[in-house]
SEMIPA-453668 format. One record per residue (C-alpha): residue number from 1; x, y, z. Coordinates in steps of 0.02 Angstrom, whole numbers, plus 50000, padded with zeros to 5 digits. Last residue first. Layout:
N
+-------+-------+-------+-------+
! zator !     x !     y !     z !
+-------+-------+-------+-------+
!   NUM !     X !     Y !     Z !
...
+-------+-------+-------+-------+
END
This chain:
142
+-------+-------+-------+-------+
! zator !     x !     y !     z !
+-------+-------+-------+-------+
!   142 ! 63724 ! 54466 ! 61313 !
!   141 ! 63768 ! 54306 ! 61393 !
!   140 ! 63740 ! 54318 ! 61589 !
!   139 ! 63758 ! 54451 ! 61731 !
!   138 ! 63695 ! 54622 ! 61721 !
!   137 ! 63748 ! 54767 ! 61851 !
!   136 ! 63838 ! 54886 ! 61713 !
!   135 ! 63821 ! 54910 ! 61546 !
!   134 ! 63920 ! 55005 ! 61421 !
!   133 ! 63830 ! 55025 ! 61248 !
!   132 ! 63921 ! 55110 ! 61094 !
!   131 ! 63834 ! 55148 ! 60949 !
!   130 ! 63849 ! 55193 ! 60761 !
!   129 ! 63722 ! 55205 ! 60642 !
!   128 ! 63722 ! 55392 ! 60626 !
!   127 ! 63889 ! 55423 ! 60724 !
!   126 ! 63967 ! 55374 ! 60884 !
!   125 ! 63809 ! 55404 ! 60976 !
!   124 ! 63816 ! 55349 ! 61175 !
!   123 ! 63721 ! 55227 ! 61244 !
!   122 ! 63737 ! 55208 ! 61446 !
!   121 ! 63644 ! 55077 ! 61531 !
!   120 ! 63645 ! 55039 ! 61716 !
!   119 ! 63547 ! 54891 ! 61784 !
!   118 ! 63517 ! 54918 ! 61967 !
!   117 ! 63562 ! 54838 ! 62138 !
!   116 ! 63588 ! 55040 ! 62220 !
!   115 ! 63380 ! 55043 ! 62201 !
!   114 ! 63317 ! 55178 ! 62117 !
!   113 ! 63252 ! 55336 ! 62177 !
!   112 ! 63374 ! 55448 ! 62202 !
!   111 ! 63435 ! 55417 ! 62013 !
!   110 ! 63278 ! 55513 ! 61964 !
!   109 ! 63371 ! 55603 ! 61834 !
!   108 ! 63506 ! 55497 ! 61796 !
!   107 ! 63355 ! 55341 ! 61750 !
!   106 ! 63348 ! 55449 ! 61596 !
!   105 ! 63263 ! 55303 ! 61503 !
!   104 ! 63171 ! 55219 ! 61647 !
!   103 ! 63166 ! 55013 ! 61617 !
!   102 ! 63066 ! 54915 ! 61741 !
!   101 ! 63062 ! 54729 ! 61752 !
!   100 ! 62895 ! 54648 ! 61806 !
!    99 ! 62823 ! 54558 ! 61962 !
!    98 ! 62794 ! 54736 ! 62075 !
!    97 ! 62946 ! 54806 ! 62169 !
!    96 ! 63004 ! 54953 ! 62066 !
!    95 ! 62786 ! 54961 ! 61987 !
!    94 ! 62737 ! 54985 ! 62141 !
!    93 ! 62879 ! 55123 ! 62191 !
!    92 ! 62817 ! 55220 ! 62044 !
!    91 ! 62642 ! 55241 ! 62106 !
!    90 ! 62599 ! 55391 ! 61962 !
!    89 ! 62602 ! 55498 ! 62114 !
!    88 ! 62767 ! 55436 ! 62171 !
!    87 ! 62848 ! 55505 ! 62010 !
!    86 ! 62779 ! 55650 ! 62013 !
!    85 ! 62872 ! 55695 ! 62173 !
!    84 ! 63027 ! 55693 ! 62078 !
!    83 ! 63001 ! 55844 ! 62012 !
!    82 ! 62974 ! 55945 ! 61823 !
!    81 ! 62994 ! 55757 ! 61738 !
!    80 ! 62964 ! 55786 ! 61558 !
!    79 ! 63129 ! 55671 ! 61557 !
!    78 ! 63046 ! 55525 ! 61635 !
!    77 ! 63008 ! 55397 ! 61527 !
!    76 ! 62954 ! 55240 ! 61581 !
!    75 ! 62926 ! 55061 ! 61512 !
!    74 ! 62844 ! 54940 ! 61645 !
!    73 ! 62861 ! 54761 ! 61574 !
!    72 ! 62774 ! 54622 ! 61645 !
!    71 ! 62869 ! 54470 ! 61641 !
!    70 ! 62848 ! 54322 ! 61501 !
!    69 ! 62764 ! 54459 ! 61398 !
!    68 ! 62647 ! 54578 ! 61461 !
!    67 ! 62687 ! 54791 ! 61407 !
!    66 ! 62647 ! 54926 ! 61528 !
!    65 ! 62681 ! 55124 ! 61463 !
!    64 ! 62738 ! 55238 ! 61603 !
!    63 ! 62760 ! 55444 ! 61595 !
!    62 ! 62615 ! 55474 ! 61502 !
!    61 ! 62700 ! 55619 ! 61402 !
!    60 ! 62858 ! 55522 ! 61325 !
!    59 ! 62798 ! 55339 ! 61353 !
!    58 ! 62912 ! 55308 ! 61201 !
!    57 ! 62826 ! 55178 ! 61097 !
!    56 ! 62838 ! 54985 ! 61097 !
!    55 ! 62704 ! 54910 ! 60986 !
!    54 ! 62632 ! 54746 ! 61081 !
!    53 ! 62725 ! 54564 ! 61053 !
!    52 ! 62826 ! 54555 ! 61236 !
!    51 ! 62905 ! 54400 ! 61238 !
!    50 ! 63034 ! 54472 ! 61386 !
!    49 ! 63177 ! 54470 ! 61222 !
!    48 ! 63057 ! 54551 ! 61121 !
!    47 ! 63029 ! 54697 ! 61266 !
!    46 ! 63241 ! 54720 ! 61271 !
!    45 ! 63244 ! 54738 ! 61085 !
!    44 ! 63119 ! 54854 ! 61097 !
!    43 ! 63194 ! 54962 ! 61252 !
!    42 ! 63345 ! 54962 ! 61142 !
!    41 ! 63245 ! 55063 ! 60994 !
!    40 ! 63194 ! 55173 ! 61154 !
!    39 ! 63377 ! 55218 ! 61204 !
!    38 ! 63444 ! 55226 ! 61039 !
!    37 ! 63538 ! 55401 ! 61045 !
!    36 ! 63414 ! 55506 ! 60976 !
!    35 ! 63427 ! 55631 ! 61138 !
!    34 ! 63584 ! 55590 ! 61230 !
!    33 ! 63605 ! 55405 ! 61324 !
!    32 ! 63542 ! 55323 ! 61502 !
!    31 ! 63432 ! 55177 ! 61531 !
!    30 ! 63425 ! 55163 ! 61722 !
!    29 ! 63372 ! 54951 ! 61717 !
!    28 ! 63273 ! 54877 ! 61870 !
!    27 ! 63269 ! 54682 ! 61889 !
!    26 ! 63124 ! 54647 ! 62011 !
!    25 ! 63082 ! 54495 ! 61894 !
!    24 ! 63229 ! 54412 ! 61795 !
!    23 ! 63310 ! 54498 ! 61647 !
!    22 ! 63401 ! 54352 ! 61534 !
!    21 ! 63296 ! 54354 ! 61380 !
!    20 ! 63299 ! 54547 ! 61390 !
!    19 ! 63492 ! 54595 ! 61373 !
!    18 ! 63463 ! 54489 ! 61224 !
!    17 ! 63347 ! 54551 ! 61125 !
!    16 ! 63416 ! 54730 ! 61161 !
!    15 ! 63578 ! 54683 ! 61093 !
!    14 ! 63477 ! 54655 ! 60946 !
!    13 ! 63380 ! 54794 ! 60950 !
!    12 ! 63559 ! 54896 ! 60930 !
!    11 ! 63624 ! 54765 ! 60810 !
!    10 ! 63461 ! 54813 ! 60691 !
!     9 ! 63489 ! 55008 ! 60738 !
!     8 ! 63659 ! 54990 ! 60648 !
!     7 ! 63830 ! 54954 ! 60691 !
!     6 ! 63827 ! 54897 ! 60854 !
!     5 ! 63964 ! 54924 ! 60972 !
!     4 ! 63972 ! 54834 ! 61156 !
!     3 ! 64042 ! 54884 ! 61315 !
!     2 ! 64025 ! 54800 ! 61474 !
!     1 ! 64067 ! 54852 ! 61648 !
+-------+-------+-------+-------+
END
């Protein structure tokens, strides 16, 4: 596992940036943290770093938002999730092993249905600016 700090939500995309210039296709991240914790303003940093150019905002009440860059990005939230059977009807498992990367913030609650070989991120509020980031599962400079 590896933990990082950043300072402010600048370092936080940052780290973002580059988690995503090194995701390969198929790559799966559970995106984990407290409410207000960073997890979406990561998810930016990780779309830049896939070349994705489009607005990224929290797919809160559609479940999935889809993004192209260099790899298709499939953005999900799933913490309006009542059961886990919603997530098949959306076609989940298409987008798990479809060409793209997937990141679910609050991957914990459908942890049942990702594959063992994931990404695990956990971002946890030290204070207003303040993060820490452990990571799990991802190889490379980051």
């Amino acid at each position: 596992m590896k933990t990082v700090v950043t300072n402010s939500e600048r370092e936080t995309f940052e780290l973002g940036y580059k988690i995503g210039s090194i995701l390969k296709k198929g790559d799966v991240i559970s995106l984990n943290g407290d409410l207000g914790a960073g997890k979406t303003h990561l998810t930016k940093g990780i779309a830049a770093g896939l070349g994705v150019e489009d607005y990224i905002t929290s797919p809160t009440f559609t479940i999935v938002n889809e993004y192209m860059g260099r790899l298709p990005l499939y953005h999900f939230d799933v913490y309006r999730i009542d059961d886990i059977y919603e997530m098949y009807e959306i076609g989940f498992e298409e987008y798990l092993y479809g060409d793209g990367v997937c990141v679910v913030e609050w991957g914990d609650m459908v942890e049942e249905l990702l594959p063992k070989d994931k990404i695990y991120i956990y971002i946890k509020k030290l204070d207003d600016n303040v993060r820490e980031v452990q990571i799990e599962g991802l190889e490379g400079e980051f």
